[in-house]
C-alpha positions in Angstrom: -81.5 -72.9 -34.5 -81.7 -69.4 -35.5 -78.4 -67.5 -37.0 -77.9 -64.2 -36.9 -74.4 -62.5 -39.6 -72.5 -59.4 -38.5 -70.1 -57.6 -41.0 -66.8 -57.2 -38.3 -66.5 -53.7 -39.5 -64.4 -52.2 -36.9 -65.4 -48.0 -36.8 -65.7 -45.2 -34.8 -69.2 -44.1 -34.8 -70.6 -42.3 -31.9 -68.6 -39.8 -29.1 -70.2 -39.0 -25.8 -69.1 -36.5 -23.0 -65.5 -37.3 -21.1 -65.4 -37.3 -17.5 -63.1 -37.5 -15.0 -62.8 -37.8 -11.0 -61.9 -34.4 -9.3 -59.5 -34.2 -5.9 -62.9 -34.5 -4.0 -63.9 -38.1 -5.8 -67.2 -36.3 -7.7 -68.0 -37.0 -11.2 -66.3 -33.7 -13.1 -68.6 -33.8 -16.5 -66.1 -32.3 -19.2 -66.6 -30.7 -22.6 -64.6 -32.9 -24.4 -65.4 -36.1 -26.3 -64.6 -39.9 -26.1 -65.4 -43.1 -28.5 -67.5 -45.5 -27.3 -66.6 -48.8 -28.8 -68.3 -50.6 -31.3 -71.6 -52.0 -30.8 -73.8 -53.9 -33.8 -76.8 -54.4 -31.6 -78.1 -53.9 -28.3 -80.8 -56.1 -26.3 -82.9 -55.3 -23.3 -84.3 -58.6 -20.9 -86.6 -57.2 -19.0 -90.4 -57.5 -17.7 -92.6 -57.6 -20.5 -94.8 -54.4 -19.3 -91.2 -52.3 -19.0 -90.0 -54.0 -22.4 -93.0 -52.9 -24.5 -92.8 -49.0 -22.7 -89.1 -48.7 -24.1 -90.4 -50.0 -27.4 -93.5 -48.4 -27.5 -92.5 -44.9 -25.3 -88.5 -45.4 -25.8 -89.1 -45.3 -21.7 -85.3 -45.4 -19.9 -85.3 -46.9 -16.1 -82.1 -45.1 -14.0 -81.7 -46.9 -11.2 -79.7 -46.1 -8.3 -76.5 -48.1 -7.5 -77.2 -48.8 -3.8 -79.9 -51.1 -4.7 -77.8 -53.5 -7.0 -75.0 -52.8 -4.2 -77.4 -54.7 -1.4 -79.4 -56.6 -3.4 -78.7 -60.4 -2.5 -78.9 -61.6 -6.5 -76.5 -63.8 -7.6 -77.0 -62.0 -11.5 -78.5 -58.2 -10.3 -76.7 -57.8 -7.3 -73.1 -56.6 -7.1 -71.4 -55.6 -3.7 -69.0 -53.6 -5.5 -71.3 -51.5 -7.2 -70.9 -48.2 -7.0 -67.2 -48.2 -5.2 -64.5 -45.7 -6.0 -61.6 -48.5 -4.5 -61.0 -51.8 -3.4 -58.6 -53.1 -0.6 -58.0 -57.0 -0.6 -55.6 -57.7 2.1 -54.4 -60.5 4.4 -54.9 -59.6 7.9 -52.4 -60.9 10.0 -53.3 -59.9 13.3 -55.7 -57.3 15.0 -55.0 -55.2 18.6 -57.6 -54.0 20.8 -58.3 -52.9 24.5 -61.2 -54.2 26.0 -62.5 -51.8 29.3 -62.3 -55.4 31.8 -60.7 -58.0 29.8 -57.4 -56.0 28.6 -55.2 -56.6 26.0 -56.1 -58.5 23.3 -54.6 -59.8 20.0 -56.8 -61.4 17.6 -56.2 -63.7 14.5 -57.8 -63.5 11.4 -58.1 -66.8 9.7 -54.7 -67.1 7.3 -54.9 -67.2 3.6 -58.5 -65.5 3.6 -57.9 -61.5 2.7 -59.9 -58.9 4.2 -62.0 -56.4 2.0 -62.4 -53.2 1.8 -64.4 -50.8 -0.2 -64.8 -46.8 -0.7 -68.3 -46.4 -2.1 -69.7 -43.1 -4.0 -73.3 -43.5 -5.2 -72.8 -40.6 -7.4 -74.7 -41.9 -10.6 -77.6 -43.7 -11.5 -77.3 -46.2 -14.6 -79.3 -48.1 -17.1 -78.2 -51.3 -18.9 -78.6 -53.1 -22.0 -76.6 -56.3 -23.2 -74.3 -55.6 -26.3 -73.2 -57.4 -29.2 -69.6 -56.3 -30.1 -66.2 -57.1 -31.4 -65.7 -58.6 -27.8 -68.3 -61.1 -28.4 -66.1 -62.4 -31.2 -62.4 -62.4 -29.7 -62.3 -65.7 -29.5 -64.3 -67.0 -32.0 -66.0 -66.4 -35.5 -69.6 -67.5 -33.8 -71.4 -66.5 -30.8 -74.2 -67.8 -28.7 -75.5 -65.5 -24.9 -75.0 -67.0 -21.6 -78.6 -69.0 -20.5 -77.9 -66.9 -17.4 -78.9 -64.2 -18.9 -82.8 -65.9 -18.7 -82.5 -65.1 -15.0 -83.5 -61.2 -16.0 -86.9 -62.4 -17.8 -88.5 -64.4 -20.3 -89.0 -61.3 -22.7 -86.2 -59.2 -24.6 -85.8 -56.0 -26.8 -83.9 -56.2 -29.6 -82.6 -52.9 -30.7 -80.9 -53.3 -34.3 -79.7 -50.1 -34.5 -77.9 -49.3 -31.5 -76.0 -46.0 -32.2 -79.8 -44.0 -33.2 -80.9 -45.3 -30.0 -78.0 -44.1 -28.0 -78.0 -40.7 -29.7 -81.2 -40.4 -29.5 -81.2 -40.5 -25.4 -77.6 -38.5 -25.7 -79.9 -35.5 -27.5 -82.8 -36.0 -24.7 -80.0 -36.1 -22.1 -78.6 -32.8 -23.6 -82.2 -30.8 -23.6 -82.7 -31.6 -20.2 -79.3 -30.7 -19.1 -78.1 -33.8 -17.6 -74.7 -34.6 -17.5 -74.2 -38.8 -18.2 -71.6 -41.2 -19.8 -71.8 -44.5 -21.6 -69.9 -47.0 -22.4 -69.1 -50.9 -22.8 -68.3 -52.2 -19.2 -65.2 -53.9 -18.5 -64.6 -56.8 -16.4 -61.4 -57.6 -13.8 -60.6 -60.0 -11.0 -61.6 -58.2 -8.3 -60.7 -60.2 -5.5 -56.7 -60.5 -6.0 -55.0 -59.1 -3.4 -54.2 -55.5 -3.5 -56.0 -51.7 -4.1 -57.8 -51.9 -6.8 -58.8 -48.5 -9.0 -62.6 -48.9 -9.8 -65.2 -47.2 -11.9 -68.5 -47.1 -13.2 -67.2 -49.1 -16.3 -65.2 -52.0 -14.3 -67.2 -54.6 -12.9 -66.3 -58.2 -11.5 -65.2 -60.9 -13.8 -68.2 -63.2 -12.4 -70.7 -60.8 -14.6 -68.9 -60.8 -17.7 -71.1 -63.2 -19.4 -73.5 -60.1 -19.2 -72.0 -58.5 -21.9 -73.0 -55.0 -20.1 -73.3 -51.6 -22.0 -74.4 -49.2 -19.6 -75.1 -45.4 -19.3 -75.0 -43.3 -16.2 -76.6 -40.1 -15.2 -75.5 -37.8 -12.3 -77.5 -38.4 -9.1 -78.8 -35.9 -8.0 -81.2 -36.9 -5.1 -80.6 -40.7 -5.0 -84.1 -42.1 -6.7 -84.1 -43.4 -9.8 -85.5 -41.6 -13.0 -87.4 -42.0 -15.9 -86.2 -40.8 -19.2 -88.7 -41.0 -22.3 -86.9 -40.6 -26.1 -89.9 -41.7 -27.8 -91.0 -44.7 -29.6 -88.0 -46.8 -30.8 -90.4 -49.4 -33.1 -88.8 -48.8 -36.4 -85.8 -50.1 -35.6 -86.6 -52.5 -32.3 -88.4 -55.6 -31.7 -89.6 -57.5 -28.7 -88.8 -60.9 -29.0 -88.6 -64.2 -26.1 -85.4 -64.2 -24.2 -85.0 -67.7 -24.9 -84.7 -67.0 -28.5 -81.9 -64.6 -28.0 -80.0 -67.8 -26.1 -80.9 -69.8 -29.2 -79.5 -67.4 -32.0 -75.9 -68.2 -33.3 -74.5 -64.5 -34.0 -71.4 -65.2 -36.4 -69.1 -62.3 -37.4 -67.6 -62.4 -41.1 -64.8 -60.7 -41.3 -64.0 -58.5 -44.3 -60.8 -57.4 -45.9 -60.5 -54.1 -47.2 
């Protein structure tokens, strides 16, 4: 079994562009910066003709959010993709006139909430898996979720993760496209109640996906291509089932 040793270095490396959400519920791209945390590699499962054009043609696949909203995948698809706001609540009863039969009341069945969501498809977003202090919180060693084998067979590994992500921050720049990036987050999203969203809190069901993602304003809702250039000397393609096998153990220094 194959083991892979990460100095547990914690450091702030790489800032991208802040955002925040305006009065209207539009991304607001400010000028200001914000860490991203700490990432010691990055991995890509993918199809193996998309896997060798990132490594070969650093080739970047922005998809919109709608599709992984209605796509019926338990691992791709996510119904809460893309919403600004949940609503869990119990229903207790539901009024309504009906033109011949009249009045009538209506009961949901109890204990089962209701949900309700406020979706803006404002972004478009590529993902990667990533190796960070959070794969280690609980433990010195570390082994990815054999879910993650329901993506592909084939894998990137990108061993420097922060030239990478500059590099499609300075692309993003030239071409003047506002984006963000950061390590997703994961919550219970069905407890009852409003719950805040964004494009960095996803349900707790995906968080053995390990998600780093980027987004990119959306400008007329089709994905995009982005090209940084051949990422070879510092990327490999490898078999996803070898990234399952690999033991990744952190060893923790002391200053």
């Amino acid at each position: 079994m194959k083991i892979t040793k990460i100095d547990y270095i914690l450091s702030l490396i790489i800032s991208l562009s802040d955002l925040r959400i305006n009065s209207r519920g539009n991304r607001d791209y400010r000028r200001s910066m914000k860490e991203i945390e700490q990432i010691f590699c990055l991995i890509k499962f993918g199809q193996k003709e998309h896997v060798e054009k990132l490594l070969k043609e650093g080739e970047l696949y922005f998809n919109t959010v709608s599709t992984y909203a209605e796509l019926d995948d338990e691992e791709r698809g996510d119904a809460n993709e893309g919403a600004e706001w949940i609503n869990n609540a119990q229903v207790v009863k539901i009024k309504v006139e009906h033109p011949t039969l009249g009045s009538l009341e209506l009961f949901p069945t109890t204990n089962q909430l209701s949900k309700l969501r406020q979706y803006n498809f404002y972004y478009l977003s590529f993902s990667l898996y990533a190796i960070s202090p959070r794969s280690f919180e609980k433990t010195d060693s570390f082994q990815i979720d054999n879910r993650m084998l329901s993506f592909s067979d084939t894998a990137i590994l990108i061993k420097e993760p922060y030239k990478f992500i500059n590099s499609i921050v300075s692309k993003l720049k030239k071409k003047g496209i506002k984006y963000e990036a950061n390590i997703v987050t994961y919550d219970d999203l069905c407890r009852e109640g409003n719950i805040e969203l964004s494009p960095f809190i996803k349900k707790m069901e995906h968080q053995h996906q390990m998600e780093f993602r980027i987004i990119i304003e959306n400008k007329d809702n089709q994905p995009k291509l982005i090209s940084i250039g051949s990422i070879e000397d510092y990327s490999v393609i490898v078999s996803s089932e070898s990234m399952i096998a690999t033991i990744w153990q952190a060893k923790k220094q002391v200053e």
